[in-house]
C-alpha positions in Angstrom: 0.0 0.0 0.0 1.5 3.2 -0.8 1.4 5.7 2.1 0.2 9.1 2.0 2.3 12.1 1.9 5.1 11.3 -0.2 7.3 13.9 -0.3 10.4 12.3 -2.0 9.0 12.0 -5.7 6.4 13.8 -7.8 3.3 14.3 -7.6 1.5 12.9 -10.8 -2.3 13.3 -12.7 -4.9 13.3 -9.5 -2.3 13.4 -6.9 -1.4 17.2 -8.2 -2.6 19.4 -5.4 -4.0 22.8 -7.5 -1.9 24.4 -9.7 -4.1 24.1 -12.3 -3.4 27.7 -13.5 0.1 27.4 -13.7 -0.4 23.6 -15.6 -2.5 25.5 -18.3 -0.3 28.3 -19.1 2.3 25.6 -19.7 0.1 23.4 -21.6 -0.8 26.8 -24.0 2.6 27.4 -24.2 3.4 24.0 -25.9 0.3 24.2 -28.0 2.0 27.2 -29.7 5.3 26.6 -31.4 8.5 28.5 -30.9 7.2 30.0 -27.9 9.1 29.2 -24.1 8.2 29.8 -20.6 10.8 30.5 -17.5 9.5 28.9 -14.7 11.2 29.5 -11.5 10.5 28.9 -7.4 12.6 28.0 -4.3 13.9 24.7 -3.9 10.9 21.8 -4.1 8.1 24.5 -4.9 6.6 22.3 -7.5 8.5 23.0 -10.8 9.5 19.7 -12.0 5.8 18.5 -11.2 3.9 21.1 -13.3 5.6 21.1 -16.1 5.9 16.9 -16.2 2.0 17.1 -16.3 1.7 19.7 -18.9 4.2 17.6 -21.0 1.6 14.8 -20.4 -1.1 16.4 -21.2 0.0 17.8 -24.8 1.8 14.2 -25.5 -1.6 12.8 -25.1 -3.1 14.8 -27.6 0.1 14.8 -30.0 1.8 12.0 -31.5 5.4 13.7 -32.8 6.3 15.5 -29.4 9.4 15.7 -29.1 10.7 16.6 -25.4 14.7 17.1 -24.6 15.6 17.0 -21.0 19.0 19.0 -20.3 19.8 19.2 -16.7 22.4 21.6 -16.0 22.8 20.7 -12.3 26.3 19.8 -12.5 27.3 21.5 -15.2 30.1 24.5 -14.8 31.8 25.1 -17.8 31.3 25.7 -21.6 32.8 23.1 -22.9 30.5 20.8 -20.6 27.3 22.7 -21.9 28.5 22.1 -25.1 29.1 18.5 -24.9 25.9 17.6 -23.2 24.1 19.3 -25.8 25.6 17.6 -28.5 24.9 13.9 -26.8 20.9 15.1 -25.9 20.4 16.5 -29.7 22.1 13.0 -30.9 19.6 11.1 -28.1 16.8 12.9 -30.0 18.2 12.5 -33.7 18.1 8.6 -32.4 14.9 8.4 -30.9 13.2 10.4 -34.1 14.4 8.1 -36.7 13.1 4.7 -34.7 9.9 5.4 -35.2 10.1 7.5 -38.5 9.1 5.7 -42.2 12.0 8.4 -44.2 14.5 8.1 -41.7 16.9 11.6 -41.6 20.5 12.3 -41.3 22.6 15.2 -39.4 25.9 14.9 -39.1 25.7 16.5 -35.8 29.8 15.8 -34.6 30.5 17.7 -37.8 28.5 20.8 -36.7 30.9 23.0 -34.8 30.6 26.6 -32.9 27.5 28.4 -31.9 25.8 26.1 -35.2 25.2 23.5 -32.7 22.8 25.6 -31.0 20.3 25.5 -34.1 19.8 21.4 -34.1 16.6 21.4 -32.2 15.2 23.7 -35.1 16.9 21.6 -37.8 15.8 18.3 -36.2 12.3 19.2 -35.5 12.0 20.7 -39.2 13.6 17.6 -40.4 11.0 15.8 -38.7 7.9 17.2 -39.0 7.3 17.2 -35.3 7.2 20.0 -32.1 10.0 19.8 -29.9 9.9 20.6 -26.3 13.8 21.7 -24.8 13.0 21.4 -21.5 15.5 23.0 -19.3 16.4 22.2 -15.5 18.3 24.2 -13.1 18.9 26.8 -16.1 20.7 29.7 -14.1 23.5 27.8 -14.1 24.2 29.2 -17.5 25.4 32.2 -15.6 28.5 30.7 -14.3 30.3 30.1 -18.0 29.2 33.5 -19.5 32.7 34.8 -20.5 33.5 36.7 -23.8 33.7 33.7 -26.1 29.5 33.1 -25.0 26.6 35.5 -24.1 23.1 34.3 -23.2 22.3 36.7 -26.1 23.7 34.6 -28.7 21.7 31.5 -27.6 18.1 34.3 -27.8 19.2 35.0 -31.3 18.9 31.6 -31.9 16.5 30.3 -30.3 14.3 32.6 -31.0 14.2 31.4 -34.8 12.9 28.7 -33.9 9.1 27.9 -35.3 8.6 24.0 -34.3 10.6 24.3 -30.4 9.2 25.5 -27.3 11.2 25.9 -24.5 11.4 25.5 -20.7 13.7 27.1 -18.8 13.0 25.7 -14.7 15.5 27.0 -11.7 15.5 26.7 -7.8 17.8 29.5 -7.6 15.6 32.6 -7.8 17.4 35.4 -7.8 19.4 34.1 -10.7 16.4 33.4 -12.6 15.3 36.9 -12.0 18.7 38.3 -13.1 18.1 36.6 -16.1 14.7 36.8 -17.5 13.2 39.8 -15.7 16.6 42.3 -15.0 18.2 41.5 -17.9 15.2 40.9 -20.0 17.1 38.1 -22.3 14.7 35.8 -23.8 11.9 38.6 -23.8 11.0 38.3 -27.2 10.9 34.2 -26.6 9.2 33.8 -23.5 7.0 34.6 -20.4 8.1 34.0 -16.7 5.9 31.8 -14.3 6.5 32.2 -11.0 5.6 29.1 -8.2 4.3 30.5 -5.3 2.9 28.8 -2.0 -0.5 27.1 -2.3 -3.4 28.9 -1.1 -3.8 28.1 3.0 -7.4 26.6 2.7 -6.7 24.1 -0.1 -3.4 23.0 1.7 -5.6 22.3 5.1 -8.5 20.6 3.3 -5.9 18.6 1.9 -4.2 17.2 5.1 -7.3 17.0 7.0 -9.1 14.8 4.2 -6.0 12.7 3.9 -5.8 11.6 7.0 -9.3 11.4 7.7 -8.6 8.3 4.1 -6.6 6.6 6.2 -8.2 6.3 9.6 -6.7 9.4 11.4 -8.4 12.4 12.4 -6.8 16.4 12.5 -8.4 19.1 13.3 -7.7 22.4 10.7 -6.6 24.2 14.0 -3.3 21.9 13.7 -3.2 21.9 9.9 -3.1 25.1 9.6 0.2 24.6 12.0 1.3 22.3 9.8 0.8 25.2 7.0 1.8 27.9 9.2 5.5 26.1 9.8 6.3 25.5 6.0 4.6 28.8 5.1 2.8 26.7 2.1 6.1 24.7 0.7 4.5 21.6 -0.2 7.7 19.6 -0.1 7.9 20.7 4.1 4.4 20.2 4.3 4.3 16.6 3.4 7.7 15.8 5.3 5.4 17.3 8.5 2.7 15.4 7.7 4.4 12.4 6.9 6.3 12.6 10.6 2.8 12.7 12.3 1.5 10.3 10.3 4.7 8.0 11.5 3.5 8.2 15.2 1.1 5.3 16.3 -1.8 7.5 16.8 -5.7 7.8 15.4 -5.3 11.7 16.9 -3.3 14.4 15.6 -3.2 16.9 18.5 -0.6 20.0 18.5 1.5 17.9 20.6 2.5 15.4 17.7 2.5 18.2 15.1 5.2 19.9 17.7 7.2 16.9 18.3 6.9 16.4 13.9 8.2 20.2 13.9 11.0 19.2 16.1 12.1 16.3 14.1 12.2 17.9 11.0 14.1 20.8 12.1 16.7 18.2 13.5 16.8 16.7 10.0 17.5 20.7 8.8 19.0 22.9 11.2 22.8 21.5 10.5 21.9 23.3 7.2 20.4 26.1 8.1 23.7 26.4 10.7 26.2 26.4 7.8 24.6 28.8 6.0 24.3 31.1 9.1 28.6 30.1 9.4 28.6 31.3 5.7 27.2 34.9 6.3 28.9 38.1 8.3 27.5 39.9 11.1 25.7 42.6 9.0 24.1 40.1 6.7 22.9 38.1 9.6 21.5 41.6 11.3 20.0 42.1 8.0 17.9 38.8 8.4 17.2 39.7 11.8 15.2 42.9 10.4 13.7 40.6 7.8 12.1 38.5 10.4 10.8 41.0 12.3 8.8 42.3 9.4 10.8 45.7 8.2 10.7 46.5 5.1 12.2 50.0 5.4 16.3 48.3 5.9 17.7 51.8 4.9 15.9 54.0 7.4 18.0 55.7 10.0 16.0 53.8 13.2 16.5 50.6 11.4 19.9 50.7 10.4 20.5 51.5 14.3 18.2 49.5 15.6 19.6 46.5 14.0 23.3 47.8 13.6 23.5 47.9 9.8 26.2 51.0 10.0 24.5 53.1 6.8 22.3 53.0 3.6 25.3 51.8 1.7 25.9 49.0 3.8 22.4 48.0 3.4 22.5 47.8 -0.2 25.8 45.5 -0.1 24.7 43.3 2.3 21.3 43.0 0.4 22.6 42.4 -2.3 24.9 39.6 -1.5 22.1 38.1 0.5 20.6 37.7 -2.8 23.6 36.3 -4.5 24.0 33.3 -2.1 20.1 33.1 -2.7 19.5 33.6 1.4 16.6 36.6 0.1 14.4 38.3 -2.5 12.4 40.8 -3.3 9.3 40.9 -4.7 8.0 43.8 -7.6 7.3 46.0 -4.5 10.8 45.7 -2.7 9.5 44.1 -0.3 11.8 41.2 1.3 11.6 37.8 2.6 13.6 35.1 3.1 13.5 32.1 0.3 13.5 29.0 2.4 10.4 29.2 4.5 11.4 27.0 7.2 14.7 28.3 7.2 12.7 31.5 8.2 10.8 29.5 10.5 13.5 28.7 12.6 15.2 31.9 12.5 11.8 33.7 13.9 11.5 31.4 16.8 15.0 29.9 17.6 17.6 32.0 16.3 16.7 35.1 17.0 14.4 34.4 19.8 
């Protein structure tokens, strides 16, 4: 029997929880060619989810999808970009021809330079089919951008291209934003999506019914605890969940969604430590105002209160909060902290 609330693989068709929105705006997306979408969110927000069932969806519908997975995780320089690229556009040459009754050839090793870039619109031409470049963990791109490669060159390029959407997905916000919204590359190409927390109600409805399937009862009082602690993550949320649901109990009072808090937090704090051992005393002052709900960091009572020296300070430290992806800020300026239970803790342990 598979057991509710699992948190370490995707969710899948009626499993989804919402995001029905954000599904159809991909699902339109691929249902027009040479069109992309930049879909970006914290850590676990969703991404790979939604845009797995969009893919579904239009495959069922359409018989020549073609969809490339590039994963740039662990990818650092330009010669490895390159050289995964080659292999994934060769895995989709490959894959086209099995099925295809005039098979075609590309002589892809022979292609050399910024060229390469152009095979998903020469092999989706070639094949009379749509094909989907779906992109994880994009902003990586960012750390072999030297003179010899712009991000420019590869929006010339791709935006050519009348048979390929793509998908650009990263957990690293800030670098997203940098990226598709500061330095508007792509613009002609493609929208941005982002993944934001699940609305409280739908979350709570969810964890009550749940465990009321399964023989266990919760009031909304605790599930909107549950909610409260991973500020709508659903990837914290089901961890929670899945900790009370561990403990031998029909009930699930506030005591056993404290004692899942605590063991969660045991499972994360050696993280949440190290990045605290990674930051200086003004940037940790500057999450200290973050918590406590200012907004205004550069005002002359705030930058005494909380010891951040002057407005220029401010703006340094802010901005390499953002860089090591501790913070952001929304369209207003307003800022919060990216990991919500990382934020959790800090409110009531660190600086409590």
């Amino acid at each position: 029997m598979d057991l509710p609330f699992a948190f370490d693989k995707i969710a899948a068709g009626n499993s989804i929880l919402g995001r029905t929105d954000e599904i159809g705006t991909i699902v339109a997306t691929l249902e027009k060619g040479g069109r992309g979408l930049a879909i970006y969110g914290e850590a676990r927000s969703g991404k790979e989810t939604i845009v797995t069932e969009a893919i579904e969806q239009v495959r069922a519908r359409r018989n020549n999808l073609i969809v490339c997975l590039i994963d740039l995780f662990n990818i650092r320089t330009l010669e490895d970009f390159s050289a995964l690229w080659r292999e994934k556009m060769k895995e989709c040459a490959v894959e086209v021809n099995r099925g295809a009754l005039l098979p075609f050839e590309i002589s892809i090793d022979e292609i050399s330079g910024n060229k390469i870039f152009d095979l998903p619109g020469i092999i989706a031409t070639e094949a009379g089919a749509q094909m989907v470049v779906y992109f994880k963990e994009f902003q990586n791109i960012l750390r072999f951008e030297d003179e010899n490669f712009r991000i420019a060159d590869l929006d010339r390029i791709w935006s050519r291209h009348n048979r390929v959407n793509y998908l650009f997905t990263g957990s690293f916000v800030n670098a997203m934003k940098s990226i598709f919204v500061e330095r508007r590359c792509f613009y002609i190409l493609c929208r941005t999506l982002e993944i934001r927390p699940l609305d409280r109600k739908l979350v709570c409805e969810y964890i009550r019914t749940t465990f009321l399937n399964y023989g266990r009862v919760i009031e909304m009082e605790e599930a909107m605890a549950i909610y409260e602690i991973a500020a709508g993550n659903m990837w914290y949320v089901k961890q929670l969940c899945a900790l009370c649901f561990a403990m031998p109990v029909g009930y699930v009072n506030r005591k056993i969604v404290n004692q899942a808090r605590d063991t969660l937090l045991s499972i994360h704090v050696p993280r949440f430590k190290q990045t605290l051992l990674d930051l200086t005393g003004n940037q940790i002052n500057l999450l200290h105002a973050i918590v406590d709900g200012v907004q205004k960091l550069s005002s002359a009572e705030m930058m005494e209160r909380y010891r951040l020296n002057s407005s220029a300070n401010v703006f340094r430290v802010k901005d390499a909060l953002q860089k090591k992806e501790v913070i952001t800020f929304d369209g207003e300026e307003n800022a919060r902290i990216i990991d919500p239970l990382f934020a959790w803790w800090l409110r009531n342990y660190y600086f409590n």
